[in-house]
C-alpha positions as CSV (number, residue, x, y, z in Angstrom):
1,X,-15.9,-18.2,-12.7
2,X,-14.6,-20.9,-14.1
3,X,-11.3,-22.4,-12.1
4,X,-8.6,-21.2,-14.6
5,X,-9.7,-17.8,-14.2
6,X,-9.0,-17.6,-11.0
7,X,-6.0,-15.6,-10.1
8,X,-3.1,-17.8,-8.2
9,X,-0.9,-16.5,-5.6
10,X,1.9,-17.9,-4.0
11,X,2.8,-17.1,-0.3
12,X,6.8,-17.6,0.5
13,X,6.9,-18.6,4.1
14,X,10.3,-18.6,5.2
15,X,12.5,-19.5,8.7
16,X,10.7,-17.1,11.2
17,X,8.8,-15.6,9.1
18,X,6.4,-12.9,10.0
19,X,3.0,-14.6,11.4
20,X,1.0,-11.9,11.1
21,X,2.0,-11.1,7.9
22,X,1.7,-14.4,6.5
23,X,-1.8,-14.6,6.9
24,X,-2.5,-11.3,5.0
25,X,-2.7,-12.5,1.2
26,X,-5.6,-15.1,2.6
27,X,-7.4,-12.5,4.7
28,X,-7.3,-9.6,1.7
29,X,-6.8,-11.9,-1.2
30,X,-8.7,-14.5,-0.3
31,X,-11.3,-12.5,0.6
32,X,-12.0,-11.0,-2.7
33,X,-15.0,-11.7,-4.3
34,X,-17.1,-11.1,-8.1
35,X,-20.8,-10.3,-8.1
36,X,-21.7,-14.2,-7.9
37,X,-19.2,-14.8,-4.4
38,X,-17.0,-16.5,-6.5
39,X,-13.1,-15.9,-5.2
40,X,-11.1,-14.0,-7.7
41,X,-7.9,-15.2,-6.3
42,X,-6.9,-18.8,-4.9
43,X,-3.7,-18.5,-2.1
44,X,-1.3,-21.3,-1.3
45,X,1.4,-20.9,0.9
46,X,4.7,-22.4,0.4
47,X,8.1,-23.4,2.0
48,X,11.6,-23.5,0.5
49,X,11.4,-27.6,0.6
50,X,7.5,-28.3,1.4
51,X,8.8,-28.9,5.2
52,X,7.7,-26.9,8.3
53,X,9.0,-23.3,9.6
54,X,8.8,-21.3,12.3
55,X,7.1,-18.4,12.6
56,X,7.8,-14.9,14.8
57,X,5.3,-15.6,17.1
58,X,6.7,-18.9,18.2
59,X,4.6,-21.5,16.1
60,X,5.5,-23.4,13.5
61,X,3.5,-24.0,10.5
62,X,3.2,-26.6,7.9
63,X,2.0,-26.0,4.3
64,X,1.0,-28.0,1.4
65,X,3.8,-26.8,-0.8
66,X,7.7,-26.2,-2.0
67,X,9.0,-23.8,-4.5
68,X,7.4,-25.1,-7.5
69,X,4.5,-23.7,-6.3
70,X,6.1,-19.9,-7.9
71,X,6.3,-21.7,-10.9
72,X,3.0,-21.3,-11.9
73,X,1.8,-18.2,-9.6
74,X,0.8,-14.7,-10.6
75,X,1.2,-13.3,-7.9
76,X,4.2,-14.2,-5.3
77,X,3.7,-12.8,-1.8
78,X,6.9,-12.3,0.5
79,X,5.9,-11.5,3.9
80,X,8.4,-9.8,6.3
81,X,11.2,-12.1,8.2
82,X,13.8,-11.8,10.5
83,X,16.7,-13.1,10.1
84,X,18.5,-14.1,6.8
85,X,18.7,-11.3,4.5
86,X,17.0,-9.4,6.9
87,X,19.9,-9.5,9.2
88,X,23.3,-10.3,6.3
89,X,21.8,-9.3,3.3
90,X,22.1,-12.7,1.6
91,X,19.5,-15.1,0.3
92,X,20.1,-18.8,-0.5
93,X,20.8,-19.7,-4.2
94,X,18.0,-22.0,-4.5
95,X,15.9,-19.5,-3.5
96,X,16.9,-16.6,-5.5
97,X,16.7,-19.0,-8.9
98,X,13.3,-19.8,-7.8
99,X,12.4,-16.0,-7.3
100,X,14.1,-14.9,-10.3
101,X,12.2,-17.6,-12.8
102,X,8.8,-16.8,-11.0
103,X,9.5,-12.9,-12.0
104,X,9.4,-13.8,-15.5
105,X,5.9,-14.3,-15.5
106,X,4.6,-13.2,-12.1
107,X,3.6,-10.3,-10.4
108,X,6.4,-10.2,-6.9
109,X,5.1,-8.2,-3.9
110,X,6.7,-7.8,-0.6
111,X,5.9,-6.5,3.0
112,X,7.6,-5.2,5.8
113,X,11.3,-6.7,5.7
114,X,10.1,-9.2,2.8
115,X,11.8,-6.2,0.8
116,X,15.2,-7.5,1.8
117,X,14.7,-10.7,0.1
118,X,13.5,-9.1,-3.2
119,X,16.8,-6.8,-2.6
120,X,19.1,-9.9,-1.9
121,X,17.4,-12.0,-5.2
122,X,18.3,-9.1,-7.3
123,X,14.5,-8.1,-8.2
124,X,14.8,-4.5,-6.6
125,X,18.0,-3.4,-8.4
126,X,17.5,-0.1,-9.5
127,X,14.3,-0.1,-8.5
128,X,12.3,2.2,-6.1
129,X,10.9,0.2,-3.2
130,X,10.2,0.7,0.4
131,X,10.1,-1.6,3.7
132,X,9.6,-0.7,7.3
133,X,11.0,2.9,7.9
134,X,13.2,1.1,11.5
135,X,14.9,-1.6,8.8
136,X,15.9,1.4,6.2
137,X,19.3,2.2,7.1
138,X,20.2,-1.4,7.0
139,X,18.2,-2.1,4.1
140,X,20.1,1.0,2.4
141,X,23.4,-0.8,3.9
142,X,23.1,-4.4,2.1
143,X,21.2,-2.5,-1.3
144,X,22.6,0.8,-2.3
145,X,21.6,-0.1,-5.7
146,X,17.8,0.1,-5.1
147,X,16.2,3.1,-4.9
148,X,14.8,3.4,-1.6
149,X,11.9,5.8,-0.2
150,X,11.3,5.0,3.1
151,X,8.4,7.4,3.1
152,X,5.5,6.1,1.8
153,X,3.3,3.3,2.6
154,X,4.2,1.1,-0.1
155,X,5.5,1.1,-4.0
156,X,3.4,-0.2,-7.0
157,X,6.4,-0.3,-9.6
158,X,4.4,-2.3,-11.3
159,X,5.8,-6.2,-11.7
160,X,7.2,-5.8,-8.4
161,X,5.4,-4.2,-5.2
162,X,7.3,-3.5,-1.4
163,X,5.3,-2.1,1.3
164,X,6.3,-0.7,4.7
165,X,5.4,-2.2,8.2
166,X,2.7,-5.4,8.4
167,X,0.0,-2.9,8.2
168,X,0.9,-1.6,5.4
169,X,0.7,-4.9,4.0
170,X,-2.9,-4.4,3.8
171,X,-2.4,-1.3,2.3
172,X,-0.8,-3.4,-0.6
173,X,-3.3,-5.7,-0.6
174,X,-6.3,-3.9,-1.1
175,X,-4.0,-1.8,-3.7
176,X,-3.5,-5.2,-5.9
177,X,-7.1,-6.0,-5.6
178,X,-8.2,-2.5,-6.0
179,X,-5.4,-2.2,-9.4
180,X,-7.0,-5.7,-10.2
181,X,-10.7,-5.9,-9.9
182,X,-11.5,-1.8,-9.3
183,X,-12.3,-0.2,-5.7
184,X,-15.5,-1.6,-5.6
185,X,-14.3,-5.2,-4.9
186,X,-11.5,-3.5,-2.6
187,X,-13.9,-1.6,-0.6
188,X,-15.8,-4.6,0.2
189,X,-12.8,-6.6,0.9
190,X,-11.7,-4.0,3.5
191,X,-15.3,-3.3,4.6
192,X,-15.4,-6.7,5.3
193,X,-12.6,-7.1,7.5
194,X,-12.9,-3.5,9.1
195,X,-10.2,-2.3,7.8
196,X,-10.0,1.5,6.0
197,X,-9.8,0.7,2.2
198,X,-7.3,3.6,2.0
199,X,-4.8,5.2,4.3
200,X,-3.6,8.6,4.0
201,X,0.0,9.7,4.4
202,X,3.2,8.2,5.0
203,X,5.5,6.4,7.2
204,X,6.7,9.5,8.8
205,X,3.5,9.7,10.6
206,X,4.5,6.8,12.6
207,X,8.2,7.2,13.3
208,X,9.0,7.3,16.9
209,X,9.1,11.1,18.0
210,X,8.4,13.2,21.2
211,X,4.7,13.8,21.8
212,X,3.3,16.8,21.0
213,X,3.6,20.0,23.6
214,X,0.4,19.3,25.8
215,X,-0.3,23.0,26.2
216,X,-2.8,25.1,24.1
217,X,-5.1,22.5,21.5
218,X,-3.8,20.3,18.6
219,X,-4.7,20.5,14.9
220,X,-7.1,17.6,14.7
221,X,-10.6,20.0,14.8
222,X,-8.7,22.4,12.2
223,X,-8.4,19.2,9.9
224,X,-11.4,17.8,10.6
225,X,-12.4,21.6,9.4
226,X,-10.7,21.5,6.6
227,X,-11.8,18.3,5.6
228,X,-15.2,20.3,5.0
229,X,-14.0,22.3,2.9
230,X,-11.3,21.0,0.4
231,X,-12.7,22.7,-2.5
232,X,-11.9,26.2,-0.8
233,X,-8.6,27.7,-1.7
234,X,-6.9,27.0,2.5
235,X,-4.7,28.8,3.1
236,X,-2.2,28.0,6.2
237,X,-2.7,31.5,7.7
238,X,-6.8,30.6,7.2
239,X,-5.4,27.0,8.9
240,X,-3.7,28.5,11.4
241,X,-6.1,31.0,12.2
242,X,-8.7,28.3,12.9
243,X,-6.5,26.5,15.2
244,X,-5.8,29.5,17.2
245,X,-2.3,29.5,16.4
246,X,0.9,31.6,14.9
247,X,1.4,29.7,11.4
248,X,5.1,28.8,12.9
249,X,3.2,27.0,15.7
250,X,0.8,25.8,13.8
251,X,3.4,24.3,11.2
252,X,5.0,22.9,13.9
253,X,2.5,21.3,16.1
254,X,1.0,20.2,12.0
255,X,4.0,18.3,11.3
256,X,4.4,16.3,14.6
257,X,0.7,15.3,14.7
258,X,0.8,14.0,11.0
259,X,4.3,13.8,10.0
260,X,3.7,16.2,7.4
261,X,3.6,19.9,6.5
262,X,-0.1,21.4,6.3
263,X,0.5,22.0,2.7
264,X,0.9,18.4,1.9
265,X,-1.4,17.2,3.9
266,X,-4.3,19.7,2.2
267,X,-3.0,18.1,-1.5
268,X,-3.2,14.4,0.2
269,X,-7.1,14.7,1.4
270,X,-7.3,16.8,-2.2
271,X,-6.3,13.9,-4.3
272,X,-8.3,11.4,-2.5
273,X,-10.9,13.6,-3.0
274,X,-10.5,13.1,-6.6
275,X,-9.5,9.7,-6.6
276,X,-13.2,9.1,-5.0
277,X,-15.2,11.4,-7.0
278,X,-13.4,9.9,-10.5
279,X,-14.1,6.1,-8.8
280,X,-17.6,6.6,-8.2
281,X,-19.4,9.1,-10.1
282,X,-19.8,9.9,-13.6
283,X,-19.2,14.1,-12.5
284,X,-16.9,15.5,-15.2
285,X,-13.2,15.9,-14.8
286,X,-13.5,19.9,-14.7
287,X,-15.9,19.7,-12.1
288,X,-14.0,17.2,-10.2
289,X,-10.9,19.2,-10.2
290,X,-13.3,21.9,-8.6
291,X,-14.4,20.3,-5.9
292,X,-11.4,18.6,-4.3
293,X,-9.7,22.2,-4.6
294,X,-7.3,22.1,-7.5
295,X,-9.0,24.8,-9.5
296,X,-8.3,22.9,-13.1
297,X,-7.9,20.1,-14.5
298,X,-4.1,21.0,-15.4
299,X,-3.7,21.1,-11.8
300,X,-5.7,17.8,-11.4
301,X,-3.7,16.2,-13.6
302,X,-0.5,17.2,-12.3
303,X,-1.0,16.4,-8.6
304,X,-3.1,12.7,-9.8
305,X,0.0,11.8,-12.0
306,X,2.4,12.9,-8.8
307,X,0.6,10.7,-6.6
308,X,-0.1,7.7,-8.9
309,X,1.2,8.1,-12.1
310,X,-1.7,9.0,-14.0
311,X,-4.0,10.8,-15.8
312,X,-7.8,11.4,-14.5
313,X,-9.4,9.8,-17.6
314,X,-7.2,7.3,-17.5
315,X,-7.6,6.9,-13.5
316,X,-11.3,7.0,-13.9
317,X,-11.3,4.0,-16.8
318,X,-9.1,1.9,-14.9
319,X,-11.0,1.8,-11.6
320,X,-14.7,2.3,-13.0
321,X,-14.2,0.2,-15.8
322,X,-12.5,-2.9,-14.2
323,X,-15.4,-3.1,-11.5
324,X,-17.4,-6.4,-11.9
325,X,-20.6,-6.4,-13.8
326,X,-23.2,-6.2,-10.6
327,X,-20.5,-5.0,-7.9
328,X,-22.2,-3.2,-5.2
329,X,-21.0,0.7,-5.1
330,X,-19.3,1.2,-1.8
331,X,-18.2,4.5,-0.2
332,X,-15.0,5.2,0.2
């Protein structure tokens, strides 16, 4: 591949910025790969003046380049910080011109409290986006204008992308390469540095809350069950009767373990059911909708374009199709 194809990223390292997360684009982006080992994506990190910064662990760090580097990305990473507009909701004006010329021809992705300087450039107006689920009422403070979920794991709006805490970050990642190069190249990515090439649920799974009542047993073997039998019609008395449990317990006990109801939950593992059968086989679309439980593909169709916005054909084009010639097939 020659070097113009190669996809360029820009990584915005700003005053006590997030360490962790500002290794992330090298580690996930970096990392990806075509058939020949040839890197799909070249990563340069960048200051507001070229100088050093610190960093939240305590280190400082010194890259290669200033803001003009956004001037020619496609891709601009924002990795969380404290501080700044993280803590006043303001961003310097140097800064937001920079970030609101490279939006006009680049891709803008955020994690973890990166979202607060998309919201304070003016990128996330009206917008739905996410950050970490302990920053939302803050965030919601300083940006009533933007649509916040603080929910999910991260938003593809497509031009511009938030994500929730650093770990979500990869989630992101792996998303962009995955919406980039198709799931093969993600899975080996992730495979690569053992991470899970997709994670189920929300944030509400990992919100602080009292630990579940130690008495009786939990609802991990009834979902390990059920995840052996998604293509039966579950019902949450059949759920509940597995676990040994009244449904109200059940429900209950459901909802602290995962942060979500049993009922959600069953259409998550459905659709990423689907999502795997579409990616990786040729099985027909009736069929799939069959065997991840939804019955037909109107009801495939309608939970696929809930989750991700669209259609199993078009799903099933998108993340086949895009795949390098010669990938290697991965499991999910």
């Amino acid at each position: 591949m020659p070097d113009s194809a190669v996809h360029e990223v820009a990584v915005l390292a700003m005053d006590t910025t997030v360490a962790f997360e500002l290794g992330l684009p090298h580690a996930f982006l970096g990392g990806a790969v075509d058939a020949a080992g040839r890197p799909l994506y070249r990563v340069r990190v960048a200051t507001v003046d070229g100088g050093p910064v610190r960093t939240s662990a305590g280190y400082a760090v010194l890259p290669d380049h200033d803001l003009r580097l956004l001037e020619t990305a496609d891709t601009v990473v924002v990795p969380g910080v404290y501080g700044g507009p993280q803590s006043d909701g303001v961003l310097s004006p140097a800064l937001t011109d920079a970030l609101t010329r490279a939006a006009t021809h680049a891709r803008i992705v955020s994690i973890c409290t990166g979202a607060f300087v998309l919201a304070a450039a003016g990128l996330l107006d009206g917008r739905p986006a996410t950050t970490h689920w302990m920053h939302a009422a803050a965030f919601s403070g300083f940006f009533p204008q933007v649509r916040l979920d603080p929910d999910v794991l991260f938003v593809d709006d497509g031009d511009v992308l938030t994500s929730a805490g650093n770990a979500a970050g990869i989630d992101l990642l792996l998303h962009v390469v995955r919406r980039d190069h198709g799931s093969e190249v993600a899975n080996s990515v992730a495979r690569r540095r053992v991470a899970s090439p997709w994670r189920d649920g929300g944030q509400s799974q990992f919100i602080e809350r009292p630990l579940p009542d130690p008495a009786g047993t939990g609802t991990a073997d009834t979902r390990a069950w059920a995840m052996t039998r998604l293509g039966e019609p579950l019902t949450l008395a059949e759920l509940a009767g597995h676990a040994r449990m009244s449904v109200r317990t059940f429900t209950r006990r459901f909802r602290q373990e995962t942060g979500l109801s049993p009922q959600r939950w069953l259409t998550q593992q459905r659709v990423a059911l689907a999502r795997h059968l579409l990616e990786s086989t040729d099985t027909p679309v009736e069929r799939v909708a069959d065997e991840a439980g939804f019955g037909t593909t109107a009801s495939l169709r309608q939970h696929l374009h809930a989750a991700i916005g669209v259609a199993p054909l078009t799903y099933r084009r998108t993340f086949r199709g895009s795949a390098p010639t010669g990938a290697a097939a991965t499991p999910m």
